[in-house]
N, C-alpha and C positions, 0 to 999 in steps of 0.2 A: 132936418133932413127931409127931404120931398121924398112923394111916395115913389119916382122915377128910381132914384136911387137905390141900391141892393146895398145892403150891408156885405160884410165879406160870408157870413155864414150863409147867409139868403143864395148870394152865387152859387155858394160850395153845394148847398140843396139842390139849388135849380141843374145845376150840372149834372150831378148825380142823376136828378129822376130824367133828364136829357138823355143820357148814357143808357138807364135803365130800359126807358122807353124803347129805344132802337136797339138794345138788344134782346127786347121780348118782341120778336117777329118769328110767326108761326111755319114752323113747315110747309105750311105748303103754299103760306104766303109768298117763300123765298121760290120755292117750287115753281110759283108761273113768275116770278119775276125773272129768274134765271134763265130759264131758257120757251123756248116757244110751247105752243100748244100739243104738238106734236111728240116733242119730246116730255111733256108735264104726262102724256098720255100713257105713252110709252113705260115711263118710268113708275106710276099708278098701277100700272098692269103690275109689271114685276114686283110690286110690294104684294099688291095682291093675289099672286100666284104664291108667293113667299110664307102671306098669311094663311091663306090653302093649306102649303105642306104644312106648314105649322100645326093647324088645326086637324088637318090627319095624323101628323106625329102621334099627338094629345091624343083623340081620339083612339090611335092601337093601344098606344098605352094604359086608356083605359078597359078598355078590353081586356087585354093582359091580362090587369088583377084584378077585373072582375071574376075572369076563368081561376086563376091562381086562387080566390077567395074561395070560389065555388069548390077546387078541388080541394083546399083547407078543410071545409067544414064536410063535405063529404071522407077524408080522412079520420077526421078526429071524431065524427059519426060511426064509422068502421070500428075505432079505435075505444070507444067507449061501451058498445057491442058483446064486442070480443072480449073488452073487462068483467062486464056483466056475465055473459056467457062463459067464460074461464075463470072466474073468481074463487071457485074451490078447487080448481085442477091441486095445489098441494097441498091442501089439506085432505084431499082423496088419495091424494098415493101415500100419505100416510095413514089411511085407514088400508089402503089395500094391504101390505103389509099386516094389518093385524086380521084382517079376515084369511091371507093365507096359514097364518097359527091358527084360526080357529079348524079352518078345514085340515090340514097338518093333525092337529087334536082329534078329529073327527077319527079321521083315517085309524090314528093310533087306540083308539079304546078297543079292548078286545076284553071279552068275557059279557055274558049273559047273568050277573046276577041283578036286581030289581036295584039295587042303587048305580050300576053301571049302564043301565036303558036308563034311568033318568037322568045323568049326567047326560048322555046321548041328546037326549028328547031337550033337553034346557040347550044345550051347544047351538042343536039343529034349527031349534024356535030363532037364536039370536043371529045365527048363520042368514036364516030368513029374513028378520028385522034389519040387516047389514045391506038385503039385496034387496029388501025395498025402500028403506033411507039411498041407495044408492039408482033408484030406477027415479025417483023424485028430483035427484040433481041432473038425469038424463046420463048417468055412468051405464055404461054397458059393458057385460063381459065379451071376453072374446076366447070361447072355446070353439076352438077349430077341427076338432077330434074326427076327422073321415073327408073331412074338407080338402082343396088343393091348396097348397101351399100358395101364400101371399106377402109375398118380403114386405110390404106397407105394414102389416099388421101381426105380423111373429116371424120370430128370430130362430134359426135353424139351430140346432145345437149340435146335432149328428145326422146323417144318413145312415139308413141301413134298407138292407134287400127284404122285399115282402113280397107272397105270391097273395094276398090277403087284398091287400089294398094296391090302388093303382100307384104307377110312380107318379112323384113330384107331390103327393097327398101328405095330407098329416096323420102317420102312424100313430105317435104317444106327445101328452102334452104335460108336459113336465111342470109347469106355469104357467095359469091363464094369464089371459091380457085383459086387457080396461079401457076403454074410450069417453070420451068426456065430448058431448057435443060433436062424437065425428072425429075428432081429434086424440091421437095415440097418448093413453097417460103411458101406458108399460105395454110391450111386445111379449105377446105369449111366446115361451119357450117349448119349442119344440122337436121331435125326432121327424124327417122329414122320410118316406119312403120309397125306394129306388127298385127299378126292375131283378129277381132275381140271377144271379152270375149262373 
């Protein structure tokens, strides 16, 4: 066989990479063969207006969730705060409860002999240690006793008429209230006082 000669495989190659070749012709190669300069021009532009918007798409979009990230972590900042800050809110309204039995107790001991002041004097000392374990977690009471009446912060229980006290004040407070950082643990219970009839 002369080297002239293709076997059949050699065609079947040469054709193929033939084929290949013309059809790896570039964009923009067909671009100015297609049509004139004018219109290669034309048409450049509008891809690249095209790319433009595109690239400002992208670009809002990242914006977006940069803002979106930013208000994430400033949430979950908020949110781990307020855990910190409220983390014994109910383990304090379960101590209130028993500070109101102490003072409940308090109220109730009556008699003057020397073992009944010091059951007093022991009450009063732990009453104390209750209200400064309670000033440490930043709990505050809330006795409103002459105060004007504050629906945020005590809960009415009754009306009645005083010449004593002004209206819309707190006459009698049946149950103190408690705040934890500003925030209501219990609403003192209260007699609210109204102008006499």
């Amino acid at each position: 066989m002369s080297t002239e000669q293709e076997t059949p495989d050699n065609a079947a190659e040469s054709t193929v990479e033939n084929q290949a070749t013309e059809t790896e012709v570039s964009p923009e190669t067909e671009l100015l063969e297609a049509s004139s300069p004018e219109e290669a021009i034309a048409q450049l532009q509008q891809e690249l207006e095209q790319a433009n918007q595109k690239a400002q798409e992208n670009w809002d979009k990242a914006l977006r969730i940069q803002a979106e990230m930013e208000n994430l972590k400033r949430r979950t900042q908020k949110d781990l705060d307020d855990t910190r800050k409220y983390a014994v809110e109910r383990f304090a309204k379960e101590l209130i409860s028993v500070i109101d039995s102490l003072e409940l107790g308090l109220q109730a001991i009556a008699g003057d002999s020397p073992e009944v002041q010091k059951f007093r004097e022991g009450s009063e000392l732990t009453l104390k240690q209750f209200e400064a374990a309670f000033a440490k977690a930043n709990i505050e009471t809330v006795n409103p006793l002459g105060q004007p009446f504050n629906p945020e912060h005590h809960q009415a229980m009754a009306m009645q008429p005083s010449a004593e006290f002004a209206p819309n004040s707190v006459l009698t407070v049946f149950q103190k209230g408690y705040l934890l950082n500003g925030r209501l643990l219990r609403p003192a219970m209260v007699v609210v006082a109204k102008a006499p009839e």
